[in-house]
FINUPA-583362 format. One record per residue (C-alpha): x, y, z; residue in three letters. Coordinates in nm, 2 decimals. Layout:
# residues N
        X        Y        Z   residu
        X        Y        Z      ALA
...
This chain:
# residues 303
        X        Y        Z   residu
    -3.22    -4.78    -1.53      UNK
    -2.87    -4.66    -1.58      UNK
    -2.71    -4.67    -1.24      UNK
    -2.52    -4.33    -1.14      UNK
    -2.25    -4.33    -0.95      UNK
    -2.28    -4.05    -0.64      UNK
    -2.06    -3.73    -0.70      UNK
    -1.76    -3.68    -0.45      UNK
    -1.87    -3.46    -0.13      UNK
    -1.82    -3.09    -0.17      UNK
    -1.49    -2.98     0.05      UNK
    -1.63    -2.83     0.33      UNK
    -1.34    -2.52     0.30      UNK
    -1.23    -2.34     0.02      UNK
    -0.86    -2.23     0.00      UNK
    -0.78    -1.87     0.03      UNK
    -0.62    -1.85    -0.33      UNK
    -0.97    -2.03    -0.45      UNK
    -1.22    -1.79    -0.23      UNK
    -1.00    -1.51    -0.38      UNK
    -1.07    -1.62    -0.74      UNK
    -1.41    -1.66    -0.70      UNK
    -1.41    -1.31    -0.54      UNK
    -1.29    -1.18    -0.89      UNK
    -1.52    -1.39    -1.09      UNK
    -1.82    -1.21    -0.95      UNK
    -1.62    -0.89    -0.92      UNK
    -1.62    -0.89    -1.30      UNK
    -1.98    -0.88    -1.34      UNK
    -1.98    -0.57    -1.19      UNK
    -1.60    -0.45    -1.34      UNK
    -1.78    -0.46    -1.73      UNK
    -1.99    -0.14    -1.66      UNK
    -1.68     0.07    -1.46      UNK
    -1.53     0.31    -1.67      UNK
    -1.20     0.50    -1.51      UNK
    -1.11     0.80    -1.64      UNK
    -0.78     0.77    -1.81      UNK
    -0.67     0.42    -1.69      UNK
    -0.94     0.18    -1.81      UNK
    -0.87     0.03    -2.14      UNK
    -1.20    -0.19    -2.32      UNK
    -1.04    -0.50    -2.40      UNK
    -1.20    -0.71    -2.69      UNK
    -1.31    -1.04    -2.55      UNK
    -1.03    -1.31    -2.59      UNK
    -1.13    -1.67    -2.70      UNK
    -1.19    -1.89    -2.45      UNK
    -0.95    -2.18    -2.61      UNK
    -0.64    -2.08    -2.39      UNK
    -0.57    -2.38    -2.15      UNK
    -0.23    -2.34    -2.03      UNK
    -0.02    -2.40    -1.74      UNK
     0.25    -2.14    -1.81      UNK
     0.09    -1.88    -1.64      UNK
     0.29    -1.56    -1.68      UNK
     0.47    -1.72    -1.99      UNK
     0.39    -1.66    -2.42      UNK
     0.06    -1.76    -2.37      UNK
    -0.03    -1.53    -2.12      UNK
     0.07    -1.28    -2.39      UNK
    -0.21    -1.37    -2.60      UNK
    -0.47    -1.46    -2.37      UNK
    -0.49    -1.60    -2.02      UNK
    -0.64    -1.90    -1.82      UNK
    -0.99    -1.78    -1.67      UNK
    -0.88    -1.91    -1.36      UNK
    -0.59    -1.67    -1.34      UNK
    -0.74    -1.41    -1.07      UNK
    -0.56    -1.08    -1.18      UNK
    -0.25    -1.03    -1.43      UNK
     0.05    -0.82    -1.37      UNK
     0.24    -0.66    -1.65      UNK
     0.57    -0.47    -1.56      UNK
     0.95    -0.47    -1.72      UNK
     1.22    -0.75    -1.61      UNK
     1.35    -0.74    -1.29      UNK
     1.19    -0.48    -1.10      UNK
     1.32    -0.21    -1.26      UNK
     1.04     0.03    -1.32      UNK
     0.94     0.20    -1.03      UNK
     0.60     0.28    -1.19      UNK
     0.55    -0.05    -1.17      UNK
     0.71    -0.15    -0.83      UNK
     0.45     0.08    -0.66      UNK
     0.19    -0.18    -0.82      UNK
     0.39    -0.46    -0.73      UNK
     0.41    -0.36    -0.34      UNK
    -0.03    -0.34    -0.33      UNK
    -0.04    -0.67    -0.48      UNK
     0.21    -0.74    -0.19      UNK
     0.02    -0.58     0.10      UNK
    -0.29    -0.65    -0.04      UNK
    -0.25    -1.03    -0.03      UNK
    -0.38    -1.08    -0.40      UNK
    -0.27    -1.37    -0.62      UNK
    -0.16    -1.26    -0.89      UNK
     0.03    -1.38    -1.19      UNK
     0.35    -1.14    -1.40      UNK
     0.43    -1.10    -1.72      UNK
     0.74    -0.93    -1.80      UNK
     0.73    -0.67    -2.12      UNK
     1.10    -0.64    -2.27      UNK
     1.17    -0.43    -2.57      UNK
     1.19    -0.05    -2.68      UNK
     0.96     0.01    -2.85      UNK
     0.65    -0.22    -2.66      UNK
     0.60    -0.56    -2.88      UNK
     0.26    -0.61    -3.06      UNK
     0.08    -0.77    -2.84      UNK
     0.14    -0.58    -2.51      UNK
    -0.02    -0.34    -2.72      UNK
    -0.29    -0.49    -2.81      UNK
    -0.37    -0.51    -2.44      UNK
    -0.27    -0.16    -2.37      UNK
    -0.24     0.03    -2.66      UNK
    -0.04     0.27    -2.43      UNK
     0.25     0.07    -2.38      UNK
     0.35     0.17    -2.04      UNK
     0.40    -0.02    -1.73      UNK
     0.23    -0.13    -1.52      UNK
    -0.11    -0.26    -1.61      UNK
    -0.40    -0.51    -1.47      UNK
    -0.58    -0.75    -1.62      UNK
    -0.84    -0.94    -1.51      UNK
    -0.95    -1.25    -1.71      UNK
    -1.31    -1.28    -1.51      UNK
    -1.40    -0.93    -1.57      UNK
    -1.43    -1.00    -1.98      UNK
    -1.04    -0.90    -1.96      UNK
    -1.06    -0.57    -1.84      UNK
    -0.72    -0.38    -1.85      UNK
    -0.62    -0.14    -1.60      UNK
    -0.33     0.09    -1.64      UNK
    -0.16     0.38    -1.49      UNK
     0.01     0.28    -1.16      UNK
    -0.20     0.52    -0.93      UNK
    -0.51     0.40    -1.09      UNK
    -0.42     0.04    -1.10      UNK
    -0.34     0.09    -0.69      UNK
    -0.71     0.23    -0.64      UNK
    -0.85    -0.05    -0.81      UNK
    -0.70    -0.32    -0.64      UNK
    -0.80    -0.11    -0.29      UNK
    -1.12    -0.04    -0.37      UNK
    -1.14    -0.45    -0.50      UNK
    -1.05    -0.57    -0.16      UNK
    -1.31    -0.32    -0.02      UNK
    -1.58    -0.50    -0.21      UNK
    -1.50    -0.82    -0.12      UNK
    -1.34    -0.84     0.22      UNK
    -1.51    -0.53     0.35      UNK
    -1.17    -0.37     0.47      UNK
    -1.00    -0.08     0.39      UNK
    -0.61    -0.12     0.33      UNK
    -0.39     0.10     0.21      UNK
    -0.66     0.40     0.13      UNK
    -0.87     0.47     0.41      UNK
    -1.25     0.55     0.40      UNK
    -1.27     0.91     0.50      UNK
    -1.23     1.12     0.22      UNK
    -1.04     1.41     0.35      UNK
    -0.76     1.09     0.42      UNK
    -0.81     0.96     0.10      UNK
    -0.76     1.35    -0.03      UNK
    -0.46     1.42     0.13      UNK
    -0.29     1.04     0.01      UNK
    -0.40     1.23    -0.34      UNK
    -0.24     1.50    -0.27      UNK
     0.07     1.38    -0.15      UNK
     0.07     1.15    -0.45      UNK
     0.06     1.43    -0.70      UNK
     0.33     1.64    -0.54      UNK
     0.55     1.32    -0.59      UNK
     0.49     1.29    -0.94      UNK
     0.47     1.70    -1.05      UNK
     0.74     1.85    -0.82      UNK
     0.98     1.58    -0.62      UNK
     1.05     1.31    -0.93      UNK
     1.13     1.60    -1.12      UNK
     1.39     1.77    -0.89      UNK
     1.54     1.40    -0.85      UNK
     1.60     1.33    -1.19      UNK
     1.70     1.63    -1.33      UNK
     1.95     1.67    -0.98      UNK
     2.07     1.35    -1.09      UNK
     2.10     1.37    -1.47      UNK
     2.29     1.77    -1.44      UNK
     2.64     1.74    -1.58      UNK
     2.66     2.17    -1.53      UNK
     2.83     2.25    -1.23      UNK
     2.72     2.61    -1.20      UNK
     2.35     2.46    -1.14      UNK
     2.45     2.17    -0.88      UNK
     2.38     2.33    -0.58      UNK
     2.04     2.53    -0.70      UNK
     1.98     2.19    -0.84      UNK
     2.00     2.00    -0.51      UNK
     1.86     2.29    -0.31      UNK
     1.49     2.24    -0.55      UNK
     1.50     1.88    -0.49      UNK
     1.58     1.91    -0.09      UNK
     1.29     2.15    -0.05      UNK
     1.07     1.88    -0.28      UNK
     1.16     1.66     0.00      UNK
     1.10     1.90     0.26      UNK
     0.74     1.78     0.21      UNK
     0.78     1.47     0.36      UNK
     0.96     1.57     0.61      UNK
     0.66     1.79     0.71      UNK
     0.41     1.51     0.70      UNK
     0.65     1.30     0.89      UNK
     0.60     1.52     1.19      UNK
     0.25     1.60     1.15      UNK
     0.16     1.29     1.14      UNK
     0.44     1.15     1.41      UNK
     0.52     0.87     1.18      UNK
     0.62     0.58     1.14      UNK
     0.46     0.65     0.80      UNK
     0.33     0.95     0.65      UNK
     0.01     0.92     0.79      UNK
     0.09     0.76     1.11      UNK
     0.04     0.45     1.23      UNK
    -0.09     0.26     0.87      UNK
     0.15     0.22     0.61      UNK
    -0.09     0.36     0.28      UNK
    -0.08     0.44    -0.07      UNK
     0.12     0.76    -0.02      UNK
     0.37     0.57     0.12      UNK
     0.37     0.34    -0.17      UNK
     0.37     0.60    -0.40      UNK
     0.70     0.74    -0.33      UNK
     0.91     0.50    -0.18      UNK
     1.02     0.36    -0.53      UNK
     1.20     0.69    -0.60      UNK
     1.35     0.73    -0.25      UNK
     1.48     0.38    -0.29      UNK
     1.65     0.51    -0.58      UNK
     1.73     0.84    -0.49      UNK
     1.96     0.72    -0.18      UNK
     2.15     0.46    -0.43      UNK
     2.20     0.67    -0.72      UNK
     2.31     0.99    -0.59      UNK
     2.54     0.88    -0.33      UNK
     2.68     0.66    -0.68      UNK
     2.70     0.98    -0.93      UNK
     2.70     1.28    -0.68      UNK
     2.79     1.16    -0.35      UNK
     2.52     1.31    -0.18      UNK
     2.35     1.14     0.09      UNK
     2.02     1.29     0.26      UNK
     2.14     1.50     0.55      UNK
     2.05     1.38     0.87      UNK
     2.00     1.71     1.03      UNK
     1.71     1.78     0.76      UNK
     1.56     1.46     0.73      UNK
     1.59     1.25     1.07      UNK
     1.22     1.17     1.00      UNK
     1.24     1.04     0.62      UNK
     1.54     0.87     0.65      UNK
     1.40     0.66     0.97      UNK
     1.07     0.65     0.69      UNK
     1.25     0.52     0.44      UNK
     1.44     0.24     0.68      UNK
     1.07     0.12     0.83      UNK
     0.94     0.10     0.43      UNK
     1.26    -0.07     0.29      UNK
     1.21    -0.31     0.57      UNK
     0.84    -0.44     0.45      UNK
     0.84    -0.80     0.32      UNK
     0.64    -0.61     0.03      UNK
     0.90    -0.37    -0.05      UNK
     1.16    -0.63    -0.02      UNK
     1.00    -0.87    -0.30      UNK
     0.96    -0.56    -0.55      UNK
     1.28    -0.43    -0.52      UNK
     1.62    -0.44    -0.70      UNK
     1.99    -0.49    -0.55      UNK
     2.20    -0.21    -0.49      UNK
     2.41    -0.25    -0.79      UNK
     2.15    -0.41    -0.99      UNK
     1.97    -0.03    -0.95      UNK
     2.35     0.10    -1.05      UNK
     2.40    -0.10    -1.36      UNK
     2.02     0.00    -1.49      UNK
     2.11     0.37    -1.39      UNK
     2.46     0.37    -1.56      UNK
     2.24     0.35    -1.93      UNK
     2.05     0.63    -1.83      UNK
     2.31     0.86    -1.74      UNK
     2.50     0.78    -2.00      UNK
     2.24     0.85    -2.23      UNK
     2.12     1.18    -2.09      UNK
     1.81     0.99    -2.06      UNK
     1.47     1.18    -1.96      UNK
     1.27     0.95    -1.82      UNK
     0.95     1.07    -1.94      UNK
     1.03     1.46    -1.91      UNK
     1.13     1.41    -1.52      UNK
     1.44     1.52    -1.63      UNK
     1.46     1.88    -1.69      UNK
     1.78     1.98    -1.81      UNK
     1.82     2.09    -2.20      UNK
């Protein structure tokens, strides 16, 4: 007989990081059959021969350690705020999580290869046959409705539909009417259209405002900070930097007691903290744009 020698005793806990993996593993047997509309990109199965320790470096680019639990893809130095809003779920959320920064104009090869649309940010998720996930309000939903299905909370996006509705709502009024006003208030060099300019963007705002007082705060929807709040407080961020930089304009406190205080209570959230760029880091990104009468994406409006 061929002696054996016993195997080491089981730990009798788990760490949170490794519960959380194994969470994902058997989330991605049910991931390979979910198809979202718009932000769910088939990725071809990678080879399994990736056994690396520089997680979020080159070889995360080609393929990924098994055991990494979720992959984030956004620019260098927090300074997309597409991908920010990601950044602050991931935050909130609790989720480990390993980044990979995207540099160059246009995307490199192999980020598109992974998403062949190129944009920031984007999941993916090694135990789920690396399924990719893009589109920041999508990729938000996900990871929600993830930590529903394992934890059995809701976070961020409450249960009742009518809430869940009106975060939607809110969410699309950000991206169609306010970032619109902001940038193409920001990027006007004609001084006849200034003040009409300002006077679209204020009423954008207006919004918010509103909701504030409906909802009697702290956050849009009261008492839990959720996605809506994610959503826009990226662009606020950057709204009350940039245009008190290029236009002097601040938010007038008579008009917007209620956001600005909004704005205070969300810029002081460990998870907006950790996603966010310096005051004149967000200047020296900004100075390119307006100096390039960029148009980020057709927010701004001006011919």
């Amino acid at each position: 007989q061929v002696a054996r020698s016993n195997p080491k005793p089981e730990p009798e806990r788990k760490s949170k990081i490794e519960i959380e993996r194994m969470m994902i593993a058997l989330l991605g047997l049910a991931l390979c059959s979910i198809h979202l509309t718009h932000g769910f990109v088939s990725a071809a199965r990678c080879p399994p021969l990736i056994t690396t320790e520089l997680r979020g470096g080159y070889d995360a680019t080609v393929g990924a350690d098994p055991s990494t639990p979720i992959q984030f893809f956004t620019l260098p130095g927090n300074t997309c705020p597409y991908a920010q809003r990601t950044h602050i779920v991931l935050n909130e959320l609790g989720l480990p999580f390993d980044t990979t920064e995207v540099t160059g104009m246009p995307k490199p090869d192999w980020y598109l290869k992974i998403n062949p649309r190129g944009k920031v940010p984007a999941l993916r998720v090694p135990a789920a046959d690396y399924a990719v996930i893009c589109e920041s309000a999508i990729c938000n939903e996900f990871l929600c409705d993830y930590v529903t299905q394992v934890r059995q909370e809701n976070k961020l996006m409450p249960a009742d539909p009518f809430v869940r509705a009106k975060i939607r709502l809110m969410n699309d009024h950000c991206d169609n009417v306010f970032a619109k006003t902001q940038f193409t208030y920001l990027m006007n060099k004609d001084e006849s259209k200034e003040e009409e300019l300002c006077g679209e963007m204020e009423s954008a705002l207006t919004s918010y405002e509103d909701a504030l007082s409906e909802s009697k705060g702290p956050y849009l929807l009261g008492s839990d900070f959720t996605l809506a709040d994610v959503h826009v407080v990226p662009f606020l961020q950057r709204l009350v930097i940039t245009l008190k930089h290029w236009k002097d304009y601040e938010l007038p406190k008579e008009k917007f007691p209620k956001l600005l205080a909004w704005l205070e209570s969300c810029l002081g959230r460990e998870s907006v903290k950790e996603s966010s760029m310096s005051k004149e880091k967000t200047i020296e990104v900004y100075e390119r744009f307006v100096g390039a009468d960029y148009k980020f994406g057709g927010l701004n409006k001006n011919e």
